[in-house]
Every structure is written in C-alpha cells, then in structure tokens.
N, C-alpha and C positions, 0 to 999 in steps of 0.2 A: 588479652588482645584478640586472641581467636574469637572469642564472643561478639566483641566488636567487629569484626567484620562480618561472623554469622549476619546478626543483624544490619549490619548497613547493604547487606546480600539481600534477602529478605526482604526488606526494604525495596530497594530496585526492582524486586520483582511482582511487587505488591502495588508498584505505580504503571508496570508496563503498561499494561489498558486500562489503565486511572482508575482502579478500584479505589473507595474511597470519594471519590468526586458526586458532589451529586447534583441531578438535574436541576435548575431552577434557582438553585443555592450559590455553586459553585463560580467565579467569576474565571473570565480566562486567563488569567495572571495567577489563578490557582492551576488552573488546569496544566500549565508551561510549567508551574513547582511542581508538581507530581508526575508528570510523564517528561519532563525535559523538554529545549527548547525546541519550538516545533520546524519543522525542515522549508514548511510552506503553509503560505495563508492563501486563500483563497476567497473570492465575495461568493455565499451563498445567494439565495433566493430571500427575498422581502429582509432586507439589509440582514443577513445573518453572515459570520463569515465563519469559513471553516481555517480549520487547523489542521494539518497532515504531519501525523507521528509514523513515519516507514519501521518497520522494528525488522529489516530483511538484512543479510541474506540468512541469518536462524533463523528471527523471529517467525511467529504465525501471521504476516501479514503488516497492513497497513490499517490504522487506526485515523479514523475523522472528529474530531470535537464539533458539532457543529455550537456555535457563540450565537446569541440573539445579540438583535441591535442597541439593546440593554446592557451585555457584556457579559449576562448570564448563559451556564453551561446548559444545551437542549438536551445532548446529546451526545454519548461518545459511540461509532458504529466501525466494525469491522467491515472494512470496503473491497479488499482483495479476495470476492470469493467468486463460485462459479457462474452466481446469477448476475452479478454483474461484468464479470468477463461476457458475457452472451451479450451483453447489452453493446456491444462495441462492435460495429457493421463496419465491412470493406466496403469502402466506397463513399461511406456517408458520413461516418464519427472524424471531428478533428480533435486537432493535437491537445485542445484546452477541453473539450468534451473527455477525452480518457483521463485528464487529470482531476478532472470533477469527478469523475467516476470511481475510478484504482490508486486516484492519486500520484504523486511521484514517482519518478522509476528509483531502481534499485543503479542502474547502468544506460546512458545512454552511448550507441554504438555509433558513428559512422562509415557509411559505406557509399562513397563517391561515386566510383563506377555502377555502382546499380541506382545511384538516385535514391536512395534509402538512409534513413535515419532509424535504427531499430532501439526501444526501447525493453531492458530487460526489466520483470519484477519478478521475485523470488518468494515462496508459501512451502510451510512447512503441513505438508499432510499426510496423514497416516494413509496406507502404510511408506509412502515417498515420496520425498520434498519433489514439489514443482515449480516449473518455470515457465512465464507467461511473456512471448516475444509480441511487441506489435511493431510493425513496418508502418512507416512515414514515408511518404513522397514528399518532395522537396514543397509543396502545395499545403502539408500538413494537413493531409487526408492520412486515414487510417488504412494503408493497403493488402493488408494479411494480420492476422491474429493466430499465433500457435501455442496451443494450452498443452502441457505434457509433462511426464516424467522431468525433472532435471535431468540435463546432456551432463550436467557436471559431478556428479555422485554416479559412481561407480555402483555396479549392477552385477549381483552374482548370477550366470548362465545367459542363453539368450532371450528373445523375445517380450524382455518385461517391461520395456516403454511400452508405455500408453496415453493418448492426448487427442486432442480434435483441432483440424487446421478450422477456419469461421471464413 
C-alpha cells in the first residue's frame, strides 16, 4: 500500500508542469489529464486559447498551456515571474491584460473604502516565498503593483523584506 501511494505521489508531481505533454502532439483534453482541471480558459492570439493551471500558494507559480486552434498543445510557460510582473504599468494595464499576463489570482481582496480590489498571487522563490499585490480601481485599471517578500512567512530578525512598488 505505501508503494501505491509513493507512486500516485510521484505521479502528481511529475504532471505539475505537464512533464510528459508534448508540443504539437499533445491535445488539450491531454493537457487537463496531466495537470488537472484547468482554473481558467482564456482566448489567446490567432485563435489559440490558453489554459491557466495556478499551482499557489506552495507551488512555484502559474502555469499557461497555450492550445492552437487545432486543439494542439504550443506550449506550456511559466507565467508568474519577474519579467512579466514589469510588464504590468499603474495607470495603463487592465484587469483582463494581468490575467493574460500572471493569469489568475491566488485571492481576490476587496476594499470598498479605498475603491480598490487588490488581487494577491503567491511564488515560491529561493531563498523566500513572494507575493505579488496589484490594486484595481473600481475602472479596472491597474493602480499600484507591490512585488516582495511574502508579509505572511515569518522572517527571523529585522530588515529581510525585500520588493519593489511599479
């Protein structure tokens, strides 16, 4: 019995980022068997539509499938990193532009009195997990972006957040 589970462990963790899936090959009714059902579809570019697998708040991130309009697998990309956090402007990025971008949040907040809708996403990074806030105006502009340390992992002594407001 312990073996059985080794491997159905194993397993799970050998579909996280669709290892196994392959470009060109794979259709996306494979891609959803291997990484589980996906959280959100999305229409890509020249009919492609993507797939968003969140694997937060452990995981390392957010995982994209991009599907051609064949139904074939392009692509599976790690979305939640720092080049595309940059990519996300106060003032200009909306609410459906960051989810083409980082994809789903991990938590969405609201906060009435400020007129903000803050969306959290969660990245496991060496050497400490981070958290990525962005601020919505009821307009569904992108109004502040705060990249940093996770507030929620405790930190031995002072000084060791680190992060950049955009």
């Amino acid at each position: 019995m312990k073996s059985l589970a080794l491997a159905l462990l194993l397993a799970g963790c050998a579909s996280y980022s669709g290892n196994g899936l392959v470009p060109g090959q794979s259709s996306a009714a494979e891609v959803e068997a291997v990484m589980g059902p996906a959280a959100d579809k999305r229409p890509g570019p020249n009919g492609e539509t993507v797939l968003w697998f969140p694997r937060m708040p452990y995981g390392d991130g957010t995982y994209a499938a991009r599907v051609g309009a064949d139904g074939r697998l392009i692509a599976i990309e790690q979305r939640l990193t720092e080049e595309n956090i940059a990519m996300l402007e106060r003032g200009k990025t909306t609410a459906d532009q960051v989810r083409d971008v980082v994809g789903p949040p991990y938590r969405v907040d609201q906060f009435p009195r400020m007129e903000r809708e803050i969306w959290t996403y969660k990245m496991q990074v060496f050497p400490f997990p981070k958290a990525l806030f962005v601020q919505l105006s009821p307009d569904h502009v992108v109004r502040e972006v705060y990249f940093m340390d996770d507030p929620e992992i405790p930190r031995l002594g002072a000084g060791h957040r680190t992060g950049f407001r955009r």
